[in-house]
N, C-alpha and C positions, 0 to 999 in steps of 0.2 A: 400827745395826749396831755392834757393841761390838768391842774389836780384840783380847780371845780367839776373836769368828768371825772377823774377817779373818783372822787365823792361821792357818786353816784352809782355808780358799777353796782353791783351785788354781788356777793362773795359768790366764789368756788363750793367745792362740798367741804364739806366737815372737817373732815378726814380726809386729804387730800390722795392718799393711797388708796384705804378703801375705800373709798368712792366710787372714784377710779376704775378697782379692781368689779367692782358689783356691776356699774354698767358694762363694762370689757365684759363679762360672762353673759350676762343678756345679749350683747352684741354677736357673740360666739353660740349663743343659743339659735337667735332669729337668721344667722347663716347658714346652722346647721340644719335646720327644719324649714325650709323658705315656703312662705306661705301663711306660717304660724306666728300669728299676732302674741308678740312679747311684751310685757306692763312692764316699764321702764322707771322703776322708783329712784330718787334718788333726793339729796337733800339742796342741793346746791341754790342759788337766788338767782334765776336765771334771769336773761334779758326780756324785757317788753317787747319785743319783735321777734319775731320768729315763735315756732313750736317749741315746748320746755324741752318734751324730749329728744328733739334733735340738737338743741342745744347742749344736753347733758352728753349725749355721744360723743359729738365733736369734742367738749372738755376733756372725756376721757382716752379719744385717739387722738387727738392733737400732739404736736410737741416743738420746739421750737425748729426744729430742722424740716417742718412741714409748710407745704405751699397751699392757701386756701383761698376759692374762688366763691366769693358771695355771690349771687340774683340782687337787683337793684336795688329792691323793695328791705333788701340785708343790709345791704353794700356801705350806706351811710347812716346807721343804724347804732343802737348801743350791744347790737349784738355783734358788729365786729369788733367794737375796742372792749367788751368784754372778754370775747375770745384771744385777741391781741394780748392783754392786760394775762390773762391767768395762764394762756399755752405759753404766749410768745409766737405762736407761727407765723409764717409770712402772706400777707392780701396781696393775692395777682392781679390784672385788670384781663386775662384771659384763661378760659379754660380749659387749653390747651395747654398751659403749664402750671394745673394743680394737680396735686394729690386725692385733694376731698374737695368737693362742691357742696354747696347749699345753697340750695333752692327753697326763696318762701312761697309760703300758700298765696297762690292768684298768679306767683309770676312762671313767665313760661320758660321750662328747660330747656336750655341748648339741646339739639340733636345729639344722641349719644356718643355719636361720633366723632365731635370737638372735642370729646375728652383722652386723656392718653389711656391708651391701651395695653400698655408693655408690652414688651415681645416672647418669642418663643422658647430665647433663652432666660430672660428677666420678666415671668407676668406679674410680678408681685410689684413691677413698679407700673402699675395702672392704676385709675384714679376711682376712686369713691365716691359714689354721691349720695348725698340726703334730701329728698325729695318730701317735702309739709303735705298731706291733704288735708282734706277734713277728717274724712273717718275711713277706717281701713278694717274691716271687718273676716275672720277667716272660713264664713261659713256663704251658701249660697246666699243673694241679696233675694227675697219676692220677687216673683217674677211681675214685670210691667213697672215696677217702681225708679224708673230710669237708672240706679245706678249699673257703671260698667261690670260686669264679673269676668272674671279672669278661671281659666282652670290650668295649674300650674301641675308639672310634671320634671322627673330628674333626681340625681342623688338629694338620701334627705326625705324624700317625698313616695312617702307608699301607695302607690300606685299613680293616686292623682290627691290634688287639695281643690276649693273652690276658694275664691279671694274676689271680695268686694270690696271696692277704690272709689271714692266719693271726693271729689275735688285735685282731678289731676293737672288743674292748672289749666291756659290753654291750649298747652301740648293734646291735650283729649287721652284717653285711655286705648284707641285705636291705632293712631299716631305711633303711639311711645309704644305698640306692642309690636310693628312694624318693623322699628329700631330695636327694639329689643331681639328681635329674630333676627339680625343681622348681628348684633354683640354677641350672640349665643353662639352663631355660626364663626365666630373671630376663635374660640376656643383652641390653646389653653388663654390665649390675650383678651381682652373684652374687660370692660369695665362692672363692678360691684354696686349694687342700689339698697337704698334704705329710703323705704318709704316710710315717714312717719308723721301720725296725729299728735294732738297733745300729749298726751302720757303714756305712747304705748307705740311699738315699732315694729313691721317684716321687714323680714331677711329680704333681696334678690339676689343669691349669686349668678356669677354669668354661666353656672353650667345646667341654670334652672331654663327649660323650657315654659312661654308662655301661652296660651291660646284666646284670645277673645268670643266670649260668646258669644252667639246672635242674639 
């Protein structure tokens, strides 16, 4: 990284702890309630590509002994030597050996099954991802107005939630709900999702059941 890009970068947050620590509890909020769309405030200058708030997550669970796999549309981006510049973590060229993912909006996700899973004795060593749409909304969408609805079930979730997904890339919302019934089914192993729009984030854990509408 050459120091006409550093020049350019945008700073971290503020307060580089509590930052930090604000998004970390958002993030622990939208795990614990999945479904429920979380407003992800933070102060930080994020990069020009990618989603602010997924960019603010990764700032705040990165660290330098983490391995992170960008989407293309990322991958040669100011949003990786931002993240480089302020975690330190390490860019893979596969997603088979990251930690956390990021996926931007348009480009399409690996099958969730490229991602590590951890095992039965280690599942905390399974990977993360952060998924951009457009707009994630936690209540029913109208009915006929194309977007996908989801109704989401599992710890967390009293009784059922409804969750509309507006730009899930070309994976589709049917696709990735397909995959997601078999990462559920990988339990305690399966990989963790974060879907998120501009300024606001859901939770998936892998013990959330998902349903696609008709």
């Amino acid at each position: 990284m050459n120091a006409n890009m550093l020049s350019t970068l945008g700073a971290g947050f503020t307060d580089a702890a509590l930052g930090s620590q604000a998004v970390f509890r958002s993030a622990l909020q939208a795990l614990a309630h999945p479904g429920q769309v979380v407003e992800l405030s933070h102060d930080a200058q994020v990069p020009s590509h990618g989603h602010g708030a997924s960019a603010a997550l990764l700032l705040a669970l990165l660290d330098p002994d983490c391995r992170l796999w960008l989407s293309p549309s990322l991958a040669g981006s100011d949003a990786a030597a931002w993240l480089r510049f302020h975690t330190g973590c390490v860019l893979v060229d596969e997603p088979a050996q990251a930690q956390f993912a990021w996926i931007g909006e348009g480009d399409a996700c690996p099958s969730l099954d490229t991602f590590a899973p951890g095992s039965d004795a280690y599942p905390d060593q399974s990977a993360t991802c952060v998924i951009d749409v457009i707009d994630i909304a936690d209540v029913a969408a109208p009915a006929g107005d194309g977007t996908p609805r989801w109704t989401l079930r599992g710890p967390g979730i009293q009784d059922r939630t409804a969750l509309a997904v507006e730009g899930l890339a070309s994976t589709g919302a049917s696709a990735f709900t397909a995959q997601w019934s078999a990462n559920h089914a990988l339990f305690p192993r399966g990989v963790d999702v974060f879907l998120a729009a501009p300024r606001r984030i859901v939770g998936l854990p892998r013990t959330t059941r998902i349903e696609q509408e008709a």
